[in-house]
PDB file of N, CA, C and O in Angstrom, chain B, residues numbered from 101:
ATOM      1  N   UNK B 101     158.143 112.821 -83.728  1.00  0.00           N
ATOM      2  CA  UNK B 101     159.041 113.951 -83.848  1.00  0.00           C
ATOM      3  C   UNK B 101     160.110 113.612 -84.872  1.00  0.00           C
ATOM      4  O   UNK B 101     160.580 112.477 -84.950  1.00  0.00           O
ATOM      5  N   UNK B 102     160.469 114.571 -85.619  1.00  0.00           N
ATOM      6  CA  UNK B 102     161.167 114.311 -86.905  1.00  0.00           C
ATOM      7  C   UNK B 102     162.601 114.980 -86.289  1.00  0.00           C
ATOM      8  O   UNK B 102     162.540 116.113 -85.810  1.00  0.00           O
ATOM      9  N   UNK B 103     163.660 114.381 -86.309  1.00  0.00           N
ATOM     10  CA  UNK B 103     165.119 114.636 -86.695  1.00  0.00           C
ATOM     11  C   UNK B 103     165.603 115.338 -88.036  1.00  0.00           C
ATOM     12  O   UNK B 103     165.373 114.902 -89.164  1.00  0.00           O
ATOM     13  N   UNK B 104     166.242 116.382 -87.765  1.00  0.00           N
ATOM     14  CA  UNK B 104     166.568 116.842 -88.982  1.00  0.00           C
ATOM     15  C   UNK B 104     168.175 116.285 -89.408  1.00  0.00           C
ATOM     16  O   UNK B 104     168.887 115.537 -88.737  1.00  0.00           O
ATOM     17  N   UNK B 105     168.356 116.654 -90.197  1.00  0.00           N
ATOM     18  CA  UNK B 105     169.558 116.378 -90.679  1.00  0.00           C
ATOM     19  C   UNK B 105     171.103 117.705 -89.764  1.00  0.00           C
ATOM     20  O   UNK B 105     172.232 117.709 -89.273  1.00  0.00           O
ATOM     21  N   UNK B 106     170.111 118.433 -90.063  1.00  0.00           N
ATOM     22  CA  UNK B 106     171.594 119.788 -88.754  1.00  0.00           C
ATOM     23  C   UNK B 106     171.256 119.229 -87.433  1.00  0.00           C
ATOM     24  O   UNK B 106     172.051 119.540 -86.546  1.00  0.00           O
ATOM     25  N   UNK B 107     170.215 118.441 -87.072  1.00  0.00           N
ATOM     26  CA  UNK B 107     170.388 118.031 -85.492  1.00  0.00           C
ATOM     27  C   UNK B 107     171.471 117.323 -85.412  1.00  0.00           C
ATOM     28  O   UNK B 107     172.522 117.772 -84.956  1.00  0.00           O
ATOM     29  N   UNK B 108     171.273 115.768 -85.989  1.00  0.00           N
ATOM     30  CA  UNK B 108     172.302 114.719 -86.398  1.00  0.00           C
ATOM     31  C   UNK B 108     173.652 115.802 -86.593  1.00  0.00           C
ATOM     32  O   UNK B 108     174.638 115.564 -85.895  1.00  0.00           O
ATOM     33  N   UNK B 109     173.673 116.317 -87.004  1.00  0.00           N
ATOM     34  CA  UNK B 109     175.179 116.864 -87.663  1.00  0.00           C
ATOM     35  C   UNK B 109     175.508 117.475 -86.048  1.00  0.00           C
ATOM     36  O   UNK B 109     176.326 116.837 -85.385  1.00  0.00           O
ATOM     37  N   UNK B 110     174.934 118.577 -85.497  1.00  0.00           N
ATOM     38  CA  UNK B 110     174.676 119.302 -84.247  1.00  0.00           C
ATOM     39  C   UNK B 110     175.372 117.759 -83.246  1.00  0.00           C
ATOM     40  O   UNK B 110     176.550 117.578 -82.939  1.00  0.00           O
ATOM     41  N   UNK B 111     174.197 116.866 -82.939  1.00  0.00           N
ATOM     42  CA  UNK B 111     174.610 115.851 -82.150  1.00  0.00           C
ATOM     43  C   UNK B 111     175.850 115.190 -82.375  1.00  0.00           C
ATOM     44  O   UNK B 111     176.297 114.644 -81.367  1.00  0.00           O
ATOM     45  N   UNK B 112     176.697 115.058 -83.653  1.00  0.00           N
ATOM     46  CA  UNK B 112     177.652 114.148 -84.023  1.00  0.00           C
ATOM     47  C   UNK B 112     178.522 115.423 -83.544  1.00  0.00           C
ATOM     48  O   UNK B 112     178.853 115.103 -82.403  1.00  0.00           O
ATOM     49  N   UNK B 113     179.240 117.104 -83.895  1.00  0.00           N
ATOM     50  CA  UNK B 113     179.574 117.680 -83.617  1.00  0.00           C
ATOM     51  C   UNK B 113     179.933 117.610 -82.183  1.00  0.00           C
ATOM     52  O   UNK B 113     181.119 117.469 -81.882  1.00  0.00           O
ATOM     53  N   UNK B 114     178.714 117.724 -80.961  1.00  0.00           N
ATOM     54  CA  UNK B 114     179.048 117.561 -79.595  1.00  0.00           C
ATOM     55  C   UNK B 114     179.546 116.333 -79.144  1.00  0.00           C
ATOM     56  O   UNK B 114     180.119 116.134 -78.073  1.00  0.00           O
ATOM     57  N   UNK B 115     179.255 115.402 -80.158  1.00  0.00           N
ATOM     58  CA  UNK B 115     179.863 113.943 -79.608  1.00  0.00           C
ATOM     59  C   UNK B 115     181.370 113.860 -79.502  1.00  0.00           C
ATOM     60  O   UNK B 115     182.143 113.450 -78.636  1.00  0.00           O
ATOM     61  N   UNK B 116     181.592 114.759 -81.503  1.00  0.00           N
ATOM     62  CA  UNK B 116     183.022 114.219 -81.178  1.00  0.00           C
ATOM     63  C   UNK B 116     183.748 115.292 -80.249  1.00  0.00           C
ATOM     64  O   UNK B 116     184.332 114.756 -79.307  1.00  0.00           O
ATOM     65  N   UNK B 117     183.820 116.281 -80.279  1.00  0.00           N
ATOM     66  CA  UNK B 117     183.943 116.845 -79.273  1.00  0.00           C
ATOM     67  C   UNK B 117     184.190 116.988 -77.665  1.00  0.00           C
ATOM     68  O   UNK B 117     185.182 117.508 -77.155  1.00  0.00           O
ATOM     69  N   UNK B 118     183.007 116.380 -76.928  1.00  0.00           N
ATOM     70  CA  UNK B 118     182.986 115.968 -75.679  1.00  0.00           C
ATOM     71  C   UNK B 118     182.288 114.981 -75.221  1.00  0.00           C
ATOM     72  O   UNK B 118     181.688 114.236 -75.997  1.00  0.00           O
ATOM     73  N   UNK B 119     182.245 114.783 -73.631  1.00  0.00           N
ATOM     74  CA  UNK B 119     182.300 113.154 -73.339  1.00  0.00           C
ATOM     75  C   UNK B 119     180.693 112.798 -72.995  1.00  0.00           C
ATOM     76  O   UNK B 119     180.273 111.755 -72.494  1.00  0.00           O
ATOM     77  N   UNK B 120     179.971 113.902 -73.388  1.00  0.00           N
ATOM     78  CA  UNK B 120     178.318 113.692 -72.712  1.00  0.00           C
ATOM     79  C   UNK B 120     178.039 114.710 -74.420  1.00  0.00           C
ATOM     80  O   UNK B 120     178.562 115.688 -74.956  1.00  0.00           O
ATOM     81  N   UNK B 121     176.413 113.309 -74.880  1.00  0.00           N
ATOM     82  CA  UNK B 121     175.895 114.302 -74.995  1.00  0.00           C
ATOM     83  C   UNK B 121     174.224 114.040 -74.863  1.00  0.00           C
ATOM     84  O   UNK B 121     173.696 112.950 -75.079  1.00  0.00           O
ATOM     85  N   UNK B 122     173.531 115.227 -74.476  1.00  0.00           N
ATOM     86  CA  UNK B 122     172.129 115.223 -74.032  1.00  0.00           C
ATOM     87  C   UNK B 122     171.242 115.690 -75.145  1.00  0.00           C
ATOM     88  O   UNK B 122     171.484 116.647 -75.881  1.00  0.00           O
ATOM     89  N   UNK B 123     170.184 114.909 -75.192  1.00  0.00           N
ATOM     90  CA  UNK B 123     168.978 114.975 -75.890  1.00  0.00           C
ATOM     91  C   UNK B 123     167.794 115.465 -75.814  1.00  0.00           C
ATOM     92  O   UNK B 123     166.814 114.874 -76.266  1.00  0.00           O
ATOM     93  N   UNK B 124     167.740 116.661 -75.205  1.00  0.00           N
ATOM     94  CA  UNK B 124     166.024 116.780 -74.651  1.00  0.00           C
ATOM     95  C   UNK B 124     164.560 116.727 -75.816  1.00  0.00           C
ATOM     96  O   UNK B 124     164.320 117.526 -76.721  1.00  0.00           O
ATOM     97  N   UNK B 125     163.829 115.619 -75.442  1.00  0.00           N
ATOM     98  CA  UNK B 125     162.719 114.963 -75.763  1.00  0.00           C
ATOM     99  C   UNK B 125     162.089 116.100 -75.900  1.00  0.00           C
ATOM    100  O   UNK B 125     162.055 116.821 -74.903  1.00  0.00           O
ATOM    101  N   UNK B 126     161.416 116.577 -77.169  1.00  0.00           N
ATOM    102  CA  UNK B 126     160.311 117.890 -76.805  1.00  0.00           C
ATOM    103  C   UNK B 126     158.868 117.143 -78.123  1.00  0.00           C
ATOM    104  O   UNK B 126     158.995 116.819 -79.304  1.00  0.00           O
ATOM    105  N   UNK B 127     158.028 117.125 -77.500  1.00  0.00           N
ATOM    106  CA  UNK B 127     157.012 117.088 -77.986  1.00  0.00           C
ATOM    107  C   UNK B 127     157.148 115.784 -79.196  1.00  0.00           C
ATOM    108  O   UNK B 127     157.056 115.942 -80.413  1.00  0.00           O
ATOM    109  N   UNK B 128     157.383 114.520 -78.488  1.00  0.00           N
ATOM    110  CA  UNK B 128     157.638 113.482 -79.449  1.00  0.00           C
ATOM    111  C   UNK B 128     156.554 112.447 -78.646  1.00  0.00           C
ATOM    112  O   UNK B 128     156.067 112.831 -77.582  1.00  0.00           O
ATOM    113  N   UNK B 129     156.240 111.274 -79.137  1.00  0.00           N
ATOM    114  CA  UNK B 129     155.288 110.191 -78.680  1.00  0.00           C
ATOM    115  C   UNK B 129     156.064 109.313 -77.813  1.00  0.00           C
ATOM    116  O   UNK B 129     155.519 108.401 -77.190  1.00  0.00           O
ATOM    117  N   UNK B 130     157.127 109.514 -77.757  1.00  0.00           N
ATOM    118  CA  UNK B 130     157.953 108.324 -76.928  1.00  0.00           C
ATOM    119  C   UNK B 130     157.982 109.209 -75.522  1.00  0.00           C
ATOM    120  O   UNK B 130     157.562 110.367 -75.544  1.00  0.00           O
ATOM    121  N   UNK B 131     158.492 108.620 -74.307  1.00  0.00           N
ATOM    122  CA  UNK B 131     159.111 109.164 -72.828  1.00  0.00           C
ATOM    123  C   UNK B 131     160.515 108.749 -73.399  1.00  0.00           C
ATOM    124  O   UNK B 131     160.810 108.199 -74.461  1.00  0.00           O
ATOM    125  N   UNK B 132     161.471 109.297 -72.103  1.00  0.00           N
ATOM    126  CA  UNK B 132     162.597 109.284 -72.509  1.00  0.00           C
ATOM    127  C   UNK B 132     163.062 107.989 -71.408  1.00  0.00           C
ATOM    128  O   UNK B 132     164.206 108.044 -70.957  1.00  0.00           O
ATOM    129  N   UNK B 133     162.409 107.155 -71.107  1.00  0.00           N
ATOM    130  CA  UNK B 133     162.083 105.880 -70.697  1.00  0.00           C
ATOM    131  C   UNK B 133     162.052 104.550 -72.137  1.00  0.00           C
ATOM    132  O   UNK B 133     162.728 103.573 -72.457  1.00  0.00           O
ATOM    133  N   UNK B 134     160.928 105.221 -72.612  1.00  0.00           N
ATOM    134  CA  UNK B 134     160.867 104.370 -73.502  1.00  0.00           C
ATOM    135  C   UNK B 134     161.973 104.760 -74.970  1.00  0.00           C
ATOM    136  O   UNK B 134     161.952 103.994 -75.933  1.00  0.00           O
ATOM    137  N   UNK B 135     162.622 105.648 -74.972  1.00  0.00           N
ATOM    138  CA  UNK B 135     163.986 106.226 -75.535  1.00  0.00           C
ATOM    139  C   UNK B 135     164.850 105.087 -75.061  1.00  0.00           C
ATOM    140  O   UNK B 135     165.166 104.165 -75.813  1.00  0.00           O
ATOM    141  N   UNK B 136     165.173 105.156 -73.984  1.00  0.00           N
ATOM    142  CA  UNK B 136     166.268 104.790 -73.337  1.00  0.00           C
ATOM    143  C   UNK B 136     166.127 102.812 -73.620  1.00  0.00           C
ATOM    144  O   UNK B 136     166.963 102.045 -74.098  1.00  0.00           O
ATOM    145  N   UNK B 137     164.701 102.530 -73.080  1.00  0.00           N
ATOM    146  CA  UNK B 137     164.285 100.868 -73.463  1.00  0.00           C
ATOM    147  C   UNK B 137     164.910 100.712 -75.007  1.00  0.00           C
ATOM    148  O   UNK B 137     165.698  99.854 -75.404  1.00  0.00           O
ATOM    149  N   UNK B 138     164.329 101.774 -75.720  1.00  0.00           N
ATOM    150  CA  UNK B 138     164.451 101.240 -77.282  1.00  0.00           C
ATOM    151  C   UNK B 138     165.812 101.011 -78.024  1.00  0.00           C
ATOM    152  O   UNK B 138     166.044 100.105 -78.824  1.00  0.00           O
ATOM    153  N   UNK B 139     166.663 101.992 -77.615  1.00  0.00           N
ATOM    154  CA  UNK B 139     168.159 102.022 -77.810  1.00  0.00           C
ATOM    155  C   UNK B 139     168.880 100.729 -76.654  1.00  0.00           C
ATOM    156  O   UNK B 139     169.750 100.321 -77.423  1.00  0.00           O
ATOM    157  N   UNK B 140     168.990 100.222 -75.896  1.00  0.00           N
ATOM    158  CA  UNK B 140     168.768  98.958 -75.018  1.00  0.00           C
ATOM    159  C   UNK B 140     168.723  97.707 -75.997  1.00  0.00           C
ATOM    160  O   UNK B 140     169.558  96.903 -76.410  1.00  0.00           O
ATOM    161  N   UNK B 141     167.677  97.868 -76.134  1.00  0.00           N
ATOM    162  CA  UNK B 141     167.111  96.347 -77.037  1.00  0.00           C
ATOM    163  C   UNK B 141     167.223  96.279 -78.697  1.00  0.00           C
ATOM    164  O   UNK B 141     166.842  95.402 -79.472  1.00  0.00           O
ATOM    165  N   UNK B 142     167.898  97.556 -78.941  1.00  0.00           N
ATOM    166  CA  UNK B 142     168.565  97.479 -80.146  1.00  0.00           C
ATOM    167  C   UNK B 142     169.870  96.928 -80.931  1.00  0.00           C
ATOM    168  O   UNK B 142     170.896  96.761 -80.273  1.00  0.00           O
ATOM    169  N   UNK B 143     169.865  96.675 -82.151  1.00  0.00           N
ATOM    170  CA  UNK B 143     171.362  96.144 -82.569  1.00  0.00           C
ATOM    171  C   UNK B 143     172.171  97.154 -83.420  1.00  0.00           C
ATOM    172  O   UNK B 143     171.919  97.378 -84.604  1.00  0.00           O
ATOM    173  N   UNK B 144     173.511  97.950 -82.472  1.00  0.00           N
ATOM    174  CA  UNK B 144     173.866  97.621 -81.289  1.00  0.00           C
ATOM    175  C   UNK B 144     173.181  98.052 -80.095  1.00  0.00           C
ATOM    176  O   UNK B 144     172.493  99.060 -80.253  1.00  0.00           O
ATOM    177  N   UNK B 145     173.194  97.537 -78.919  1.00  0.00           N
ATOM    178  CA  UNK B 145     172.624  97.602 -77.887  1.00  0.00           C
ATOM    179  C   UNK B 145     173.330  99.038 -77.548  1.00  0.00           C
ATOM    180  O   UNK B 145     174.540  99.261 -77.555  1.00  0.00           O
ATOM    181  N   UNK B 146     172.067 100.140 -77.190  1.00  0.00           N
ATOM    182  CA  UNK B 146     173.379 101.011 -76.346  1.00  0.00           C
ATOM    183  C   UNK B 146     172.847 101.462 -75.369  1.00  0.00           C
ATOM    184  O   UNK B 146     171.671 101.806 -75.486  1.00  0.00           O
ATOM    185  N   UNK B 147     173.578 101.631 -73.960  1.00  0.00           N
ATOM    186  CA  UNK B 147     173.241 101.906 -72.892  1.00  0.00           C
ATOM    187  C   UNK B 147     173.233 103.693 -72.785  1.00  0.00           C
ATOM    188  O   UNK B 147     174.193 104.409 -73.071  1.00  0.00           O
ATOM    189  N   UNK B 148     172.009 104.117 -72.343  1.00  0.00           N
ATOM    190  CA  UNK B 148     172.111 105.777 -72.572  1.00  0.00           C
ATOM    191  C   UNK B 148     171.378 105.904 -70.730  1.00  0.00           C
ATOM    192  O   UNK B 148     170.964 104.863 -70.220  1.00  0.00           O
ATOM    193  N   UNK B 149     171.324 106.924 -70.116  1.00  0.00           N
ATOM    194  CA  UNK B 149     170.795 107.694 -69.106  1.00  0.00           C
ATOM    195  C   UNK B 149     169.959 108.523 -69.281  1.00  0.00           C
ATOM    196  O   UNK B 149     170.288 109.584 -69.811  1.00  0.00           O
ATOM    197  N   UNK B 150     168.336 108.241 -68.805  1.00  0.00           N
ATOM    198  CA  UNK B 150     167.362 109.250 -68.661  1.00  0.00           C
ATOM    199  C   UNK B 150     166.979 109.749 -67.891  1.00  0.00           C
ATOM    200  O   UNK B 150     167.090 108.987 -66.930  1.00  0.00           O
ATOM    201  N   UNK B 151     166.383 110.935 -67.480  1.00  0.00           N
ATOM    202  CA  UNK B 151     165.407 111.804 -66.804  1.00  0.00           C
ATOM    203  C   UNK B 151     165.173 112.629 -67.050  1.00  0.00           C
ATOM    204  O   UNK B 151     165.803 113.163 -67.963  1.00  0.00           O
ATOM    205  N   UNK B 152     164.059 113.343 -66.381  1.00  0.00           N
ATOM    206  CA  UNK B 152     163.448 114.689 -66.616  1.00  0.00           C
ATOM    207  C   UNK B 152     163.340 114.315 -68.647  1.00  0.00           C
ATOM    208  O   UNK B 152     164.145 115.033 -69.240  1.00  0.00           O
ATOM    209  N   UNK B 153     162.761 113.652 -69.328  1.00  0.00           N
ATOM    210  CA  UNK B 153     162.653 113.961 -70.424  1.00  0.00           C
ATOM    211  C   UNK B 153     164.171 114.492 -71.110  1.00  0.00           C
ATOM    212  O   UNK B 153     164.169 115.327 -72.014  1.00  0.00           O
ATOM    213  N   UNK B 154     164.941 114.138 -70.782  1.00  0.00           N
ATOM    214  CA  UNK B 154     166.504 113.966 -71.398  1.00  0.00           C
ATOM    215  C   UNK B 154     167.020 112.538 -71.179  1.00  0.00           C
ATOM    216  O   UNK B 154     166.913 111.702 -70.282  1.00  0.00           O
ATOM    217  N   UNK B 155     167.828 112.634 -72.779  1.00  0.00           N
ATOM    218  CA  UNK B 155     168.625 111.177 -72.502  1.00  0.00           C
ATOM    219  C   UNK B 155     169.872 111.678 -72.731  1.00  0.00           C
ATOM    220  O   UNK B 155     170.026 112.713 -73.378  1.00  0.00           O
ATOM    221  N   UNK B 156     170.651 111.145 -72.337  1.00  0.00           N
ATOM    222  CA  UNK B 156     172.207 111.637 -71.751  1.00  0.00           C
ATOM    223  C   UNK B 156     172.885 110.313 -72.530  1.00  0.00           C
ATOM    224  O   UNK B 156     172.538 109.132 -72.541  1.00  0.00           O
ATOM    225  N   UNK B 157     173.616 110.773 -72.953  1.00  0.00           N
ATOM    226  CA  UNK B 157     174.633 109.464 -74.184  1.00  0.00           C
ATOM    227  C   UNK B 157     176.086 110.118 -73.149  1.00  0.00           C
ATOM    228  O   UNK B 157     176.462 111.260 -72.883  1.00  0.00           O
ATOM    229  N   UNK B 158     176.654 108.580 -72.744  1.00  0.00           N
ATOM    230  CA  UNK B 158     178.361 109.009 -72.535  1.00  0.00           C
ATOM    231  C   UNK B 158     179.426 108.234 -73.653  1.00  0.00           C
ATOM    232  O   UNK B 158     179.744 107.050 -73.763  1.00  0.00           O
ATOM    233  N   UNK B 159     179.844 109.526 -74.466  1.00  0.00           N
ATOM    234  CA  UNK B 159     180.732 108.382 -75.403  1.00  0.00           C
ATOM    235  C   UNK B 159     182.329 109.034 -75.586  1.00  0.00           C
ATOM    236  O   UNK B 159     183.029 109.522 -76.474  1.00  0.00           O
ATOM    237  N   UNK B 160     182.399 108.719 -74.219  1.00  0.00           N
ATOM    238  CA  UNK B 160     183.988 109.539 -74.013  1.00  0.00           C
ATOM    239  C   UNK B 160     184.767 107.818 -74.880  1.00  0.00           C
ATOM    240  O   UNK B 160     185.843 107.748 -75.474  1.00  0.00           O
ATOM    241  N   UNK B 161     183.590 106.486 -74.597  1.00  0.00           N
ATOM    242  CA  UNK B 161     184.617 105.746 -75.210  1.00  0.00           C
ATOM    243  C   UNK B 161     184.411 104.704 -76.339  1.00  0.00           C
ATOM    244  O   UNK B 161     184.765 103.540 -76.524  1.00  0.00           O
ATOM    245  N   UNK B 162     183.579 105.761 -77.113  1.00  0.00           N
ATOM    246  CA  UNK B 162     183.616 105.622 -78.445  1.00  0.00           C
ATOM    247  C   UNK B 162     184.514 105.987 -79.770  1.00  0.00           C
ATOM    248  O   UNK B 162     185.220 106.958 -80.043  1.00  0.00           O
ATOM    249  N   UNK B 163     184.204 104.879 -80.416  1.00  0.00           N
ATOM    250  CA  UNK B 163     185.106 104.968 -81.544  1.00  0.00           C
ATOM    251  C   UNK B 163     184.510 106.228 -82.606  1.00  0.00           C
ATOM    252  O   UNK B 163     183.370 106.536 -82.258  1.00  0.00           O
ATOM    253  N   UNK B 164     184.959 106.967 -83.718  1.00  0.00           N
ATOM    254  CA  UNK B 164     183.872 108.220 -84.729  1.00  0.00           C
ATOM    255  C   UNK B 164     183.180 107.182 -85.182  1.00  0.00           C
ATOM    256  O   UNK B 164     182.037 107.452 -84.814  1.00  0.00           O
ATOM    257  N   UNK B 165     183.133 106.046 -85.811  1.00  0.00           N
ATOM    258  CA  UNK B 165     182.783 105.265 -86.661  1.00  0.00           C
ATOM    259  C   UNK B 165     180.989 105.159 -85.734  1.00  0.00           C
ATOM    260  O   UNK B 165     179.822 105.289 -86.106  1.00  0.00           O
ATOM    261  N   UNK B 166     181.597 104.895 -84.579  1.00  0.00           N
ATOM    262  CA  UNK B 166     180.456 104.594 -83.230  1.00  0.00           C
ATOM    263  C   UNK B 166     179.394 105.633 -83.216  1.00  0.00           C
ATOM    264  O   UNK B 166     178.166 105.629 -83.303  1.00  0.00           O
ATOM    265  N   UNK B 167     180.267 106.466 -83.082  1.00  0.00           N
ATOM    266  CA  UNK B 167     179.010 107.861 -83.240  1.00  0.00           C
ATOM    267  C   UNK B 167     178.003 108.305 -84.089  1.00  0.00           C
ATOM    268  O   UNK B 167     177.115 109.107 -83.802  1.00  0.00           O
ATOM    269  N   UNK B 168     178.255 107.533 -85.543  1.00  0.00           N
ATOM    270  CA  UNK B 168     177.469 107.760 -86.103  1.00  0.00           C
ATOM    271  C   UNK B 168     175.887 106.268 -86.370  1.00  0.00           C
ATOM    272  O   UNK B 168     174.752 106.083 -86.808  1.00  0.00           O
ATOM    273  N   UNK B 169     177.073 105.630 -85.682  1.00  0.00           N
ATOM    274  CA  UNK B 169     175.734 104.261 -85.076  1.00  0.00           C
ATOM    275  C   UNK B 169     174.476 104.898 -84.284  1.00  0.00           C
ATOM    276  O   UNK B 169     173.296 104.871 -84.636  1.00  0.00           O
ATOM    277  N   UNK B 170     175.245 105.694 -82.691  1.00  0.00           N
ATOM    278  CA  UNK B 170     174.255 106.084 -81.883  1.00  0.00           C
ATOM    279  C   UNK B 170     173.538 107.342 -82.784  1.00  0.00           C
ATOM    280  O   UNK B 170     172.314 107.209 -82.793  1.00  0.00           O
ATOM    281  N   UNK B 171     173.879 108.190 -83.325  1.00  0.00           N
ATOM    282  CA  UNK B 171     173.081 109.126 -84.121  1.00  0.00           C
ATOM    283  C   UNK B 171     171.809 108.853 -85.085  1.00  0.00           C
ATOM    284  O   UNK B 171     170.793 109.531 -85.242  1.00  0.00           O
ATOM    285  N   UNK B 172     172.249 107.506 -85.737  1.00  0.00           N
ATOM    286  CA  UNK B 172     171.343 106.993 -86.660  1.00  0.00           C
ATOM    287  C   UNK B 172     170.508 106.467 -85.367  1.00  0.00           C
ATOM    288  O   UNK B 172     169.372 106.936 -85.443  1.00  0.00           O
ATOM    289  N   UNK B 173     170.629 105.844 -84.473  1.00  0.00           N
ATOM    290  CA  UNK B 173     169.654 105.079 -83.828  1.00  0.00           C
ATOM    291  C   UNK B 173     168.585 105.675 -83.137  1.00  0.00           C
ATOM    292  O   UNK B 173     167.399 105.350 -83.082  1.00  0.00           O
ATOM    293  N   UNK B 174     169.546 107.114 -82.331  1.00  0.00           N
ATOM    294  CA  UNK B 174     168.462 107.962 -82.103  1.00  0.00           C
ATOM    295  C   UNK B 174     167.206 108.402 -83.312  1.00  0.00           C
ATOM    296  O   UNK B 174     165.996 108.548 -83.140  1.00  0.00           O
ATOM    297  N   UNK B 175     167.918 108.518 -84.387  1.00  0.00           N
ATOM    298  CA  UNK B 175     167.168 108.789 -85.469  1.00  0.00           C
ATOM    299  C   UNK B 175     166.259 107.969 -86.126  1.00  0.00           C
ATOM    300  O   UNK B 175     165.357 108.278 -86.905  1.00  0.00           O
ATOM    301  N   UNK B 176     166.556 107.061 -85.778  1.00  0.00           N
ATOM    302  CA  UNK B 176     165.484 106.096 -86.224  1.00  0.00           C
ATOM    303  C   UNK B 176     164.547 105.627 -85.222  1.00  0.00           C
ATOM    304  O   UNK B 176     163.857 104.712 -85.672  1.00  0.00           O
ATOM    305  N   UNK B 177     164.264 105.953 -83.946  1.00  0.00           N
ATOM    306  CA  UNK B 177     163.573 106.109 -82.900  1.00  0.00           C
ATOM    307  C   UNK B 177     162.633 106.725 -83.022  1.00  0.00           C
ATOM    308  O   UNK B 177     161.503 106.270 -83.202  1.00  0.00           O
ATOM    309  N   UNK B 178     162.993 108.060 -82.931  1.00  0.00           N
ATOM    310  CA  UNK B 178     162.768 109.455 -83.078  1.00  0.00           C
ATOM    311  C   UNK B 178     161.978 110.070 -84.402  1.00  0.00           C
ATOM    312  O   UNK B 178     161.219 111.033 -84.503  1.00  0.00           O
ATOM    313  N   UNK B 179     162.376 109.302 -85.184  1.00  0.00           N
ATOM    314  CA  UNK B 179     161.184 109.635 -86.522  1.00  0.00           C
ATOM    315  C   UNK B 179     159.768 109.044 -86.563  1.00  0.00           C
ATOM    316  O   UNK B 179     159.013 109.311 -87.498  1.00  0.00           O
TER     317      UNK B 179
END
């Protein structure tokens, strides 16, 4: 599943914004298990919440600089 560039923008928008933001998985090769493993064992490591095919990011205590770490990472998952 390909990330576009207005998602990223979309996702960075709700980030800075508010303290959750959710991802729903649609029609990609990964579970949102193995989402959640991959961002985990990545550098930086980041801890996210899955189910039901959503991953749930909390970054009430992130830095902006941060946000665009977790954005790229999803994105580079995700492609």
């Amino acid at each position: 599943m390909k990330v576009s560039k207005e998602a990223m923008v979309g996702v960075y928008a709700v980030v800075k914004y508010w303290h959750q933001v959710s991802v729903r998985l649609r029609r990609t090769h990964l579970s949102d298990d193995q989402v959640r493993s991959s961002l985990l064992a990545g550098d930086p490591a980041l801890l996210v919440f899955s189910r039901d095919n959503t991953v749930t990011i909390d970054v009430a205590l992130l830095q902006p600089d941060e946000v665009i770490i977790v954005a790229h990472r999803l994105r580079e998952i995700l492609d």
